[in-house]
C-alpha positions in Angstrom: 85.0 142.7 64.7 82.3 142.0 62.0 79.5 140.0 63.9 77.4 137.4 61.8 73.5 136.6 61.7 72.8 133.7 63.2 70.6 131.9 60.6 68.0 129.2 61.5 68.3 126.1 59.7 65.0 126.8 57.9 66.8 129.8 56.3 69.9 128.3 54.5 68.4 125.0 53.9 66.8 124.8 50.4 63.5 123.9 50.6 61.2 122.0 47.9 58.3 123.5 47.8 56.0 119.6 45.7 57.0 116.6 45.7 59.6 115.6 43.0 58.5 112.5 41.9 55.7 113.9 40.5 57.1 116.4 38.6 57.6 116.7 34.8 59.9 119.9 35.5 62.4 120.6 38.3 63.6 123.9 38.6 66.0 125.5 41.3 65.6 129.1 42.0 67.2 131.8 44.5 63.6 133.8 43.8 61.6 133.9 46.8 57.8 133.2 46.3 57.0 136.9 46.0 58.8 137.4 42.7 58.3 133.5 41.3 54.7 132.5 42.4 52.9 134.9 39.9 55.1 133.8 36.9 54.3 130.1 38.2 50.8 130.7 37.7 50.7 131.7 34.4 53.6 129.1 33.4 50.3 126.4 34.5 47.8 128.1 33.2 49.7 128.2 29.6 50.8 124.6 30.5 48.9 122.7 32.2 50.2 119.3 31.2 53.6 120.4 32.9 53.9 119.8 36.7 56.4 122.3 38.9 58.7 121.3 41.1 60.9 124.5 43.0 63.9 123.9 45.1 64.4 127.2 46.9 68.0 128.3 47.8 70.7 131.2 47.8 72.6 131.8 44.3 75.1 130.1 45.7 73.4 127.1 47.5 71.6 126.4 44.5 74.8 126.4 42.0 76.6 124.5 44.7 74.1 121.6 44.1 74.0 121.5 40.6 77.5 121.1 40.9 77.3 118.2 43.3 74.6 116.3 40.9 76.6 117.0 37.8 76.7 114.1 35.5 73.1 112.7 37.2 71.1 116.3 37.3 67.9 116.3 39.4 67.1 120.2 38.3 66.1 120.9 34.8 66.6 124.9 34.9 68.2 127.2 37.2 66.4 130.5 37.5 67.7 134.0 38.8 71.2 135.0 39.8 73.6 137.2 37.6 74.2 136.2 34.2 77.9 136.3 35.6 77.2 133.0 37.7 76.3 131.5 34.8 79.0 132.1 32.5 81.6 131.3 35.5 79.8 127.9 35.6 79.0 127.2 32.0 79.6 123.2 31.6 76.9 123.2 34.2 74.4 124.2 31.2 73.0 123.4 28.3 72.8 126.2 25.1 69.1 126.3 23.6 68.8 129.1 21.4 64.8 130.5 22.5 63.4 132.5 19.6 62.8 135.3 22.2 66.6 135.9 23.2 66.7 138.2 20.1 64.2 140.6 22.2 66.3 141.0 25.2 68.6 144.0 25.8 71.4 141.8 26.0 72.0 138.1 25.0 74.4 135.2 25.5 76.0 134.7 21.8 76.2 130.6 23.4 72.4 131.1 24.2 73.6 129.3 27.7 71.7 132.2 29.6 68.6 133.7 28.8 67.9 137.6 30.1 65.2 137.8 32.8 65.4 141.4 34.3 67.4 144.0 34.9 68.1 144.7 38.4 68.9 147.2 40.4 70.4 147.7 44.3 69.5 151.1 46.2 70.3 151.8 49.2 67.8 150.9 52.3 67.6 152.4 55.3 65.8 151.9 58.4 63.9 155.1 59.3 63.6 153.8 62.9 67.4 154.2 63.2 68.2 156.8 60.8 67.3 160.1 61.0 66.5 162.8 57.5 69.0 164.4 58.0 71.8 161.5 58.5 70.2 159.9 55.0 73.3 158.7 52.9 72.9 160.0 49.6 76.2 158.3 47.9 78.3 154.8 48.3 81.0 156.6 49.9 78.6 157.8 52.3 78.3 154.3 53.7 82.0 154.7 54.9 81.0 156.0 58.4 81.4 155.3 62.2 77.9 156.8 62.2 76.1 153.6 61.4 78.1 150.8 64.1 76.4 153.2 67.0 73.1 152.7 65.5 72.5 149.2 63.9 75.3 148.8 61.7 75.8 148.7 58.1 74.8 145.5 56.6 76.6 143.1 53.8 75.0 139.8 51.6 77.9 137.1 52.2 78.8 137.3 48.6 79.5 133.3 48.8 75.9 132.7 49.9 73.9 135.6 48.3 73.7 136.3 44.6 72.8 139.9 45.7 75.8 140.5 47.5 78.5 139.3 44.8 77.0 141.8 42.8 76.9 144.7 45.4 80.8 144.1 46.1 81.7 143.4 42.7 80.2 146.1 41.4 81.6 148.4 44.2 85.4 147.4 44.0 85.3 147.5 40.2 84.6 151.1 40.6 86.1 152.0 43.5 88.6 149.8 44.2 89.5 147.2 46.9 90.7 149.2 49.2 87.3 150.5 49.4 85.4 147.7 50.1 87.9 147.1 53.6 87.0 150.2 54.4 82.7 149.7 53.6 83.4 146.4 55.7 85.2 147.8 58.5 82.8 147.0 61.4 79.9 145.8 59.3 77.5 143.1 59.8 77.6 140.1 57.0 73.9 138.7 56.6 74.0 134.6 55.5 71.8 135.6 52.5 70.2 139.0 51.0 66.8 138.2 52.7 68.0 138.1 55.8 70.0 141.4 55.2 66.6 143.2 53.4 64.8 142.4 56.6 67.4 143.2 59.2 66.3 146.9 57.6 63.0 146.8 57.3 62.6 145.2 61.2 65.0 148.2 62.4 68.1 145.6 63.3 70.3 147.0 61.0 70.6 150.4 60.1 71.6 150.8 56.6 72.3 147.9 53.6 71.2 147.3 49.9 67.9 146.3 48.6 66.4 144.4 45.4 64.6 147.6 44.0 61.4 146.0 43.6 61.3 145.0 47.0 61.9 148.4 48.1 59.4 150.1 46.1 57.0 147.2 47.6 57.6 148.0 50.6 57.8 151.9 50.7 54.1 151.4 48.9 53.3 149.7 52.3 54.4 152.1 54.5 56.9 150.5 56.0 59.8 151.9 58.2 62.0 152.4 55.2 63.8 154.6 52.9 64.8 153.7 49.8 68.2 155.8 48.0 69.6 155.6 44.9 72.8 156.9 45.2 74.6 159.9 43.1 77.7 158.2 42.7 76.7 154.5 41.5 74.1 152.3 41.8 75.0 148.6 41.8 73.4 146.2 39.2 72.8 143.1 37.5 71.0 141.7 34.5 69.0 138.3 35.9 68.7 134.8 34.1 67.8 131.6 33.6 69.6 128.6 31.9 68.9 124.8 31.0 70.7 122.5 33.2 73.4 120.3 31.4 71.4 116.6 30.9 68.5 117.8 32.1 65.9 114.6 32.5 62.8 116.8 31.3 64.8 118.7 28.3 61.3 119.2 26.3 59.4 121.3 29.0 63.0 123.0 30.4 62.8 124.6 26.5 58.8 125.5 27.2 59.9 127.1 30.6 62.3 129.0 29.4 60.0 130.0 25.9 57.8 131.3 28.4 60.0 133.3 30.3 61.5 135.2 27.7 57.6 136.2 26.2 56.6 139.2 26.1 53.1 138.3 28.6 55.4 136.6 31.3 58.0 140.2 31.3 54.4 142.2 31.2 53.7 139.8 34.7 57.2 140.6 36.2 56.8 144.3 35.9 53.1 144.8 36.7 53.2 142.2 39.8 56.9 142.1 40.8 57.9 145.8 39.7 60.8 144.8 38.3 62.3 145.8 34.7 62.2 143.5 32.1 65.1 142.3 29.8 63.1 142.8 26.9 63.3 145.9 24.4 59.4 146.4 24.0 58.1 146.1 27.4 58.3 149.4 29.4 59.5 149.2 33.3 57.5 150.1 36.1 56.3 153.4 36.3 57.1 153.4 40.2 61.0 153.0 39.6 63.2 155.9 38.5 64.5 156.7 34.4 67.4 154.3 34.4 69.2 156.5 32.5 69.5 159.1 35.0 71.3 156.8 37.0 75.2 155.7 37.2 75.2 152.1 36.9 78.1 149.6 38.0 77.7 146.1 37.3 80.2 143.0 38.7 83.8 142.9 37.5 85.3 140.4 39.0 84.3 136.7 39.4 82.6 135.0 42.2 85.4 133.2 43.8 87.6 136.5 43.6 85.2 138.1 45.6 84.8 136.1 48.2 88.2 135.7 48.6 88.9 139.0 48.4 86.1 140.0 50.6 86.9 137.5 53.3 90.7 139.1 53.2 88.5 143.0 53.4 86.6 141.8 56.4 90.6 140.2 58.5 91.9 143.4 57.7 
């Protein structure tokens, strides 16, 4: 039986972190403060006129709002989640076509999505559970009775987690359904990737996925941890940001997102976030491994097939 984290209410609720009658800009964001707050400075500093307003929530929390204020928006952007979420929920957005999308690896040809990073999951696994020589060292790996007697394997619900659609989407495109049942088979679903990233890192869990700049973070601390990328595939999304459909402050959602896509803010995500930028001309962290020697799988199928498809994995 797959047993569920009990979340507090201060985890799933989405939290504002100012006032938002005061603000010129709202913007909703699954990023935690870790990877937003340094890119927030530097969006004040180059606009100070321009008052912030973040609503904090999973991928899914924050789209599910946008959808319930659609035709009398609150949010001006939504930043982070795949570039999938956004294309699966286009008439929630607006096109505006930033003079830096023609920098980024990839682009929308609708300009509804704007590249952020490229994002990768390793595998994470406690070393207070895990011993060297039980490391996995592929996906298939992760098929085992070896992790329920020590922690359990761990899973992003995919309907809450941005994280976790891609991890399964990315998985069952390239190995198949049937796989996934059996990666499920006696795991432990997490109500959001945080929650999942810590039940590692605090020895609950034995073995999951994990943001690679997050990992690298906290292998440079010391912590408990290993961090894998696997032989066979390593899961992976591009990030983004978009302009909410009728946004109220249209003017500075357009300066936001100018900003994001410039070549200082990507230089800030990768020196003080270690995460690889979107754009051609800015070089990833020197901490991560040559993406190229790596076997990426990115999602496949859409959100709501995964989840229903998961959710019929995990009554199997």
């Amino acid at each position: 039986m797959n047993r569920y984290i009990a979340a507090t209410a201060a985890a799933v609720a989405i939290m504002v972190a100012t006032s938002a009658a005061a603000a010129d800009l709202v913007v909703y964001t699954s990023h935690g403060e870790t990877t937003s707050g340094p890119i927030l400075d530097a969006f004040k500093e180059a606009h100070p006129d321009i008052d912030v307003t973040i609503v904090r929530g999973g991928t899914g929390e924050v789209v599910e709002r946008l959808r319930a204020e659609a035709g009398n928006p609150t949010a001006d952007i939504l930043w982070g989640g795949p570039t999938q979420t956004f294309e699966e929920n286009a008439s929630l957005f607006q096109p505006y076509e930033s003079a830096t999308d023609a920098d980024m690896v990839t682009l929308d040809p609708s300009h509804i999505w704007h590249p952020y990073t490229v994002l990768l999951q390793p595998i994470i696994v406690s070393t207070k559970r895990v011993s060297a020589e039980d490391m996995p060292k592929t996906q298939d790996d992760l098929v085992s009775d070896t992790w329920q007697g020590i922690g359990g394997l761990i899973i992003p619900d995919p309907s809450k987690s941005g994280t976790g659609y891609t991890i399964l989407s990315a998985l069952a495109g390239d190995k198949g359904w049937d796989f996934i049942a059996e990666l499920s088979a006696g795991a432990r679903i997490a109500p959001g990737s945080d929650d999942a990233f810590n039940a590692v890192r605090d020895g609950e869990a034995a073995v999951g996925w994990i943001n690679e700049d997050l990992g690298a973070k906290w292998k440079a601390e010391g912590l408990p941890i290993e961090v894998i990328y696997p032989t066979d595939a390593v899961t992976g999304q591009v990030d983004a940001q978009a302009i909410v459909a009728g946004a109220p402050h249209v003017d500075e959602a357009k300066a936001f997102i100018d900003f994001l896509g410039s070549k200082a803010s990507h230089e800030i995500v990768r020196d003080a976030t270690i995460r690889r930028s979107a754009r051609m001309d800015v070089t990833p962290p020197s901490v991560l491994p040559d993406i190229g020697t790596l076997t990426i799988v990115s999602p496949v199928d859409p959100r709501p097939v995964v989840v229903a498809r998961f959710q019929e994995a995990l009554n199997k």
